[in-house]
Structures are given as C-alpha cells and as structure tokens.
C-alpha positions in Angstrom: 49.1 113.1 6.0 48.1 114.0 2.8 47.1 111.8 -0.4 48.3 112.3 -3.1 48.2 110.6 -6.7 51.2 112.0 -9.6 50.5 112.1 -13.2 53.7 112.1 -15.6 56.5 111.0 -17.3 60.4 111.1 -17.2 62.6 112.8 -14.8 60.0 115.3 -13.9 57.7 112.2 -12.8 60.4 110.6 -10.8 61.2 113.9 -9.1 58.1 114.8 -8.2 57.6 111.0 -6.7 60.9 111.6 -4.8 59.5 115.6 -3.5 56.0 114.1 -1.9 57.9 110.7 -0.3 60.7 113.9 1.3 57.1 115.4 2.3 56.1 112.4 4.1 52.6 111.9 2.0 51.3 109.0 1.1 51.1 108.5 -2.6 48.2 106.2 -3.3 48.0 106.1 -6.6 50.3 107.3 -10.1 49.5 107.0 -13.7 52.8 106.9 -15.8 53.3 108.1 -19.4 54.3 104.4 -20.9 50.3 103.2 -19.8 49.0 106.3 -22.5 51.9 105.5 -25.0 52.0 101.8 -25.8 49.1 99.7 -26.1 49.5 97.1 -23.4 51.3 94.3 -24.7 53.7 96.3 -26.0 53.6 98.1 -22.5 54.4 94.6 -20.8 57.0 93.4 -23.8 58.8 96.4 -22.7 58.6 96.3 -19.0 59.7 93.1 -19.2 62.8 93.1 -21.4 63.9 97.0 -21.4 61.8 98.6 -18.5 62.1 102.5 -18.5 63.4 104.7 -15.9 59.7 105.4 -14.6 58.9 101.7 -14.1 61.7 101.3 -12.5 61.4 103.7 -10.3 57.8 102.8 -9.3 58.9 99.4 -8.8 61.6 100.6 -6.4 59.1 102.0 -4.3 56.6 99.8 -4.6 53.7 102.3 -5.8 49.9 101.4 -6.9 49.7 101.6 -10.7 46.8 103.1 -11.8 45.5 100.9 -15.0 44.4 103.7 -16.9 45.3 104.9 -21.0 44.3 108.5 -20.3 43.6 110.7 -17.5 40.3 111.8 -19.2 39.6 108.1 -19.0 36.8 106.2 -16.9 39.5 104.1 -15.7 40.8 106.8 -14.0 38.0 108.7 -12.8 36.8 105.7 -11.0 40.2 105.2 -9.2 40.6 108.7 -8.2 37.1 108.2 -6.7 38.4 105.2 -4.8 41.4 106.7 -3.7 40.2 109.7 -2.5 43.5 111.8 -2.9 43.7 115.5 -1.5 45.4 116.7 -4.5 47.0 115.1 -8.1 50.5 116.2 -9.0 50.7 116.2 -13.0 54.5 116.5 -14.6 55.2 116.3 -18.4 52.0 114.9 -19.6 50.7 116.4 -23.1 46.7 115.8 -22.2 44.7 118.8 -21.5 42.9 117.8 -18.5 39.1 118.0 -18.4 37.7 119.8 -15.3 35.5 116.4 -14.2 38.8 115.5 -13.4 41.0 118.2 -12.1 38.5 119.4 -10.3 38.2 116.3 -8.4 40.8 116.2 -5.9 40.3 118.0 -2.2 42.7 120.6 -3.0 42.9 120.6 -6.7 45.4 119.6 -8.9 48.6 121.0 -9.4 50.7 121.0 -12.2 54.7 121.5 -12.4 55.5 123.4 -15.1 59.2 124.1 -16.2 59.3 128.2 -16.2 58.5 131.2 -14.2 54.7 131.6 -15.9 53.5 133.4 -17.1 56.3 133.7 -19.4 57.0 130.6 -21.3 53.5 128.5 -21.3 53.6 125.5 -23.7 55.6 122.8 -25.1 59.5 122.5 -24.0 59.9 125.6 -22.2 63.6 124.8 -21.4 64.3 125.2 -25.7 62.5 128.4 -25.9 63.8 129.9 -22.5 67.5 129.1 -24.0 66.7 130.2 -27.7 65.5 133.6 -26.6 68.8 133.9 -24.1 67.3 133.7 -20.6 69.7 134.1 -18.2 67.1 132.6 -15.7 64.3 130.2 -15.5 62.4 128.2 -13.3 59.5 125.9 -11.8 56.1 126.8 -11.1 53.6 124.9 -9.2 50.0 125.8 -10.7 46.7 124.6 -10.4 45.4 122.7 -13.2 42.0 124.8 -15.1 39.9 124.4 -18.2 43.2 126.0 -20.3 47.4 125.0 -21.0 49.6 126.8 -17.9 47.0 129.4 -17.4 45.9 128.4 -13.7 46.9 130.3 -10.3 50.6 129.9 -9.2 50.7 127.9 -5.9 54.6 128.5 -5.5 57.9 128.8 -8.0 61.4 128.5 -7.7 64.5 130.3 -10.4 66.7 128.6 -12.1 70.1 129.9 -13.3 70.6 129.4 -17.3 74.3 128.6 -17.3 75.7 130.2 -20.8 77.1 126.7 -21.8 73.3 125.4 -21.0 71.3 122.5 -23.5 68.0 121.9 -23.5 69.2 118.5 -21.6 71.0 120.5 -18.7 69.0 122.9 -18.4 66.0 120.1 -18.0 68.4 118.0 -15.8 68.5 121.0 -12.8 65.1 122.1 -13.0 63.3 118.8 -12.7 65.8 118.6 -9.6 64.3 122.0 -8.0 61.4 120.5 -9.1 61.9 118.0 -6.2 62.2 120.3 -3.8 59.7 123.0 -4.5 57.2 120.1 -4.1 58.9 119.1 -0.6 58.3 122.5 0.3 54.4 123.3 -1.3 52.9 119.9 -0.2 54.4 120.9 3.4 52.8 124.5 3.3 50.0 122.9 2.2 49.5 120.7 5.7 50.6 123.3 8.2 49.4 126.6 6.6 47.1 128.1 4.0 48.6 129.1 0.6 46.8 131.9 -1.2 46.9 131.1 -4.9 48.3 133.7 -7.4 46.5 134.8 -10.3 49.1 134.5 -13.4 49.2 138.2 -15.0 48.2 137.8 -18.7 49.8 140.9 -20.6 53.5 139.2 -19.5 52.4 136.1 -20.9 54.3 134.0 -24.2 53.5 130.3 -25.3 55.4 128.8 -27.4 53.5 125.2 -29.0 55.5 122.4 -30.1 55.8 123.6 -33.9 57.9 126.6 -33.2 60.6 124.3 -32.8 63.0 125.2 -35.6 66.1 123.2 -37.0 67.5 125.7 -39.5 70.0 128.1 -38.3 70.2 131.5 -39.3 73.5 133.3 -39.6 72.2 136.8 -40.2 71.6 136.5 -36.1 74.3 137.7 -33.7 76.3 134.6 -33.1 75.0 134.8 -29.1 71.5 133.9 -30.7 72.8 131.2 -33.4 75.1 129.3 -30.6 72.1 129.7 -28.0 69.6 127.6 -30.8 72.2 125.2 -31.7 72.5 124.0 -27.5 68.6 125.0 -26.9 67.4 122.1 -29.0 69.6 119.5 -27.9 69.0 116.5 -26.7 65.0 116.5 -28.7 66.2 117.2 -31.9 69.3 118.9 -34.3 70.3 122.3 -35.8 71.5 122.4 -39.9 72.8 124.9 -42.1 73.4 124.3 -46.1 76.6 123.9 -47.7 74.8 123.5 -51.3 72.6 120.8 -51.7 74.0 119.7 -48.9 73.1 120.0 -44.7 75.5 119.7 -41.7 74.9 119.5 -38.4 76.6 120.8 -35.5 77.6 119.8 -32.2 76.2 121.4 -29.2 79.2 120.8 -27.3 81.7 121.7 -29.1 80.4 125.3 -30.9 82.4 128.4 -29.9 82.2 132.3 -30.3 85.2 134.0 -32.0 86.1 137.5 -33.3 86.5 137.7 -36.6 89.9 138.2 -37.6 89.0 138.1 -41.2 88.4 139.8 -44.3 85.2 137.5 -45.0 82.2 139.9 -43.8 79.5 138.6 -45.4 77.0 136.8 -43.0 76.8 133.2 -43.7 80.0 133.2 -45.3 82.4 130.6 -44.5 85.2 131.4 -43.7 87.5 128.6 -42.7 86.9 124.4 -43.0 88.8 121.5 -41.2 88.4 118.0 -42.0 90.8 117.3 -39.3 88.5 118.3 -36.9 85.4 118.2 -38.7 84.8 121.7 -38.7 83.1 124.7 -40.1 83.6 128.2 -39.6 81.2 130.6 -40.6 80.3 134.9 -40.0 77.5 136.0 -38.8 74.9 139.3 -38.6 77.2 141.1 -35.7 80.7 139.9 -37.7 81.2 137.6 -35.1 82.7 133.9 -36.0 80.7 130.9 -34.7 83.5 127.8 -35.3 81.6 124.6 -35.0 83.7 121.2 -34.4 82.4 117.5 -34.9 79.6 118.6 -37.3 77.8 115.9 -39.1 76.9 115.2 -43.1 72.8 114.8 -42.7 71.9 111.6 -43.8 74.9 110.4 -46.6 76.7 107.5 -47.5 80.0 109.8 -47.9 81.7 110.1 -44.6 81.6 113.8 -43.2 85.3 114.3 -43.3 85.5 113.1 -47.0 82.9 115.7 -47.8 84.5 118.7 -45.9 87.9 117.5 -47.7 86.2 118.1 -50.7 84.2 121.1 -49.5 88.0 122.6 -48.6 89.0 122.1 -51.7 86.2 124.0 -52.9 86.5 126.9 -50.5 90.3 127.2 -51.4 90.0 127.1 -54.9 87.5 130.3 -54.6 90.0 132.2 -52.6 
C-alpha cells in the first residue's frame, strides 16, 4: 500500500483526497491551502465558525494535518521525513516547490495540473483554454522539477470544452477526472512501472496570472468576445464602456446573433432594453453578441435607470 501525503486547496484538493482513498493508499499526511493563507488564529476563528470545504472534508475522513505555513517550510520537511511517504500529490497550490523537497518522496512528487501540457502551463488554465476556444482540455499528472509544469508527464486524461463552458464548469468536470486519473496512476504505480514522458517544449504556452483581461474587445469575432465573457467567470468579470461609464455582462445569459441590421460598425450598439437589462452590440465579423442582466460597475443609479437613460440616448441619435 502506498503512502502518500496531498498538497492543495479547493476542489482539486478534495478530489485528489477522494482518487488515492478509491486507490486504497494510505494518506498519512496533507497540508491544506487555509494553513499557508491565514495566520493561525484566524485559521482557527474560521474553522470554528465558517470552516471551508477542505476542512471539512479532512475532518470527514479523519486525516493527519500537517502543521505547516509553507511546503518549503522546516515544518514540513521534518514531517515528510517522519512520514516517510512514497510520493506527494500537489493540487492548486501557487508555491514553487524547492527540490529539497520534491525530491524527497520514494517516487517523486506529482503534480495535477488542469490541461494537456505542454500546452497551457501557468495560472488558471481553464480561463485561457476557453479564451483561446479549445474545444478540449484536460488533466495531466506530472512530476514536480526545479521549474512551473515543466516536469515529465506521468499520465493525462481530455476533457470536452462544452461551447456553453465558464471557467467554473469547466473547473467543475476536470477536477472530477482529476479523481479518477489519480485512481488509475497511483494503481499503475503499485502493479507496474510507468515510464515518464518528457513534455515537448516547441508545443508549449504559459499563460501567468496577469494575462487575465477584463476589457472586452468588440473588433473580435463575436465566438472570441462570448468565449472571454464565460472564460473568466466565476474569478473575476468582463466590461465594455458605454461613455464614462462600464457594464458588465452576464456569462449566462450572452448570445450570438446575425445581424439583421444596418449598424456595421464594430462596437456599435445597436439595440438597449432596460426591460431586460440588456445591451446589444456588433462586432469584427458583423455578428451581434446580445447580452441580458448586465450590470452598471460600481454606481448608486440602478442599472435599469441608467440603460433607460442610455435608450433614450441611443434613440435620439437614430
């Protein structure tokens, strides 16, 4: 039975906890993301009156805490050298692991990483797989090295990109396959040998966490406009100016539509509801991208007040 210690936070953390107990290992040990993001008492304020998902879950299965504040830390080197685990699992955690420490472990440690690598290396891969309209993605199993999603690929799994896909759904399938591809390496791992796959650098792309953009761009086809507006969602929110003024849209409820139109001119607007707080607007292939339930960024004035008077506006300039 192998021992095994996970490293992360969120739903990828709980789902790779879930893919080594299906595996029948023994998890001696995990180090959760709260323990490096809140000093401790407001770590054990918040376990006590609003506990998150991943302490939760721990709890549930009553797993070893290790009482560490980073995984470079002596804390934790001194517990991996007491727990003696064959490999560490590592899921959504931001630290780049020093190689006293990955290095470690029997077998290594293996990271899961939310795209087929080498394409998509870096922060939120499930943003920029959607933004540069993927039709598939995926999970890869890598071990950890001195560099971000650089190391050999132990074993990867596609998933679909649905063409109604958020960041959030997107996120909310893979960290499920997740779960399974881990059932299914730490198994190969105790009943065969698993040659490691060198990742090929001329197809590689990382994206870091600043080219994460909020301002749409309605010169783009309206396939690459609606894919940023649901890429971003839930971590953050798309705007485009009316004026001085910025809307936001709703990922939900966006749609494509020919344009029927004599307004041409990308960017252009086109038609305005306050009824159902919408926006219609051309863009760069003179398709219409109609977006319902936008919001009025950070005003006093109610959004359909402000499209009333925007209407008015757009009427009068007829």
């Amino acid at each position: 039975m192998l021992k095994v210690i996970i490293v992360g936070y969120g739903e990828m953390f709980t789902n790779l906890i879930a893919g080594t107990l299906d595996a029948g290992c023994e998890i001696v040990g995990v180090l959760r993301g709260d323990r490096k993001k809140y000093s401790p008492i407001i770590r054990r304020i918040r376990d006590s009156i609003v506990p998150s998902l991943d302490y939760a879950y721990i709890r549930s299965y009553n797993l070893s805490e290790i009482k560490a504040r980073s995984i470079n830390s002596r804390e934790f080197k001194e517990a991996v050298l007491k727990l003696n685990p064959d490999i560490i699992l590592v899921g959504s955690w931001s630290e780049k692991i020093k190689k006293e420490i990955f290095s470690m472990p029997r077998l290594g440690t293996v990271n899961a990483h939310p795209s087929l690598l080498p394409l998509y290396r870096g922060a939120n891969p499930y943003y920029q797989v959607i933004k540069h309209g993927e039709d598939l993605s995926g999970i890869s199993l890598h071990l950890v090295d001195e560099n971000y999603d650089t190391g050999a690929v132990l074993f990867q799994r596609g998933v679909e990109v649905l063409p109604d896909d958020t960041g959030e759904s997107l996120k909310k399938r893979t960290v499920l396959v997740a779960r399974g591809a881990v059932y299914e390496l730490l198994n190969k791992l105790q009943d065969d040998v698993i040659i490691p796959l060198t990742q090929i650098e001329e197809r590689a792309t990382y994206y870091s966490s600043k080219d994460m953009e909020v301002m749409l761009d309605f010169r783009k086809p309206a396939e690459e406009v609606y894919a940023h507006i649901r890429a971003i969602h839930p971590w953050g929110k798309t705007f485009f100016a009316t004026g001085k003024d910025f809307l936001s849209p709703n990922p939900h409820k966006t749609y494509i539509l020919d344009n029927n139109t004599p307004y041409r001119q990308p960017g252009g607007i086109v038609e305005i509801s306050p009824q159902t707080l919408s926006v219609t607007v051309v863009c760069g292939d003179n398709k219409l991208i109609k977006m319902e339930d936008v919001k009025l960024y950070k005003k006093s004035i109610l959004t359909k007040h402000f499209l009333k008077s925007l209407q008015r506006k757009f009427n009068k300039n007829k």
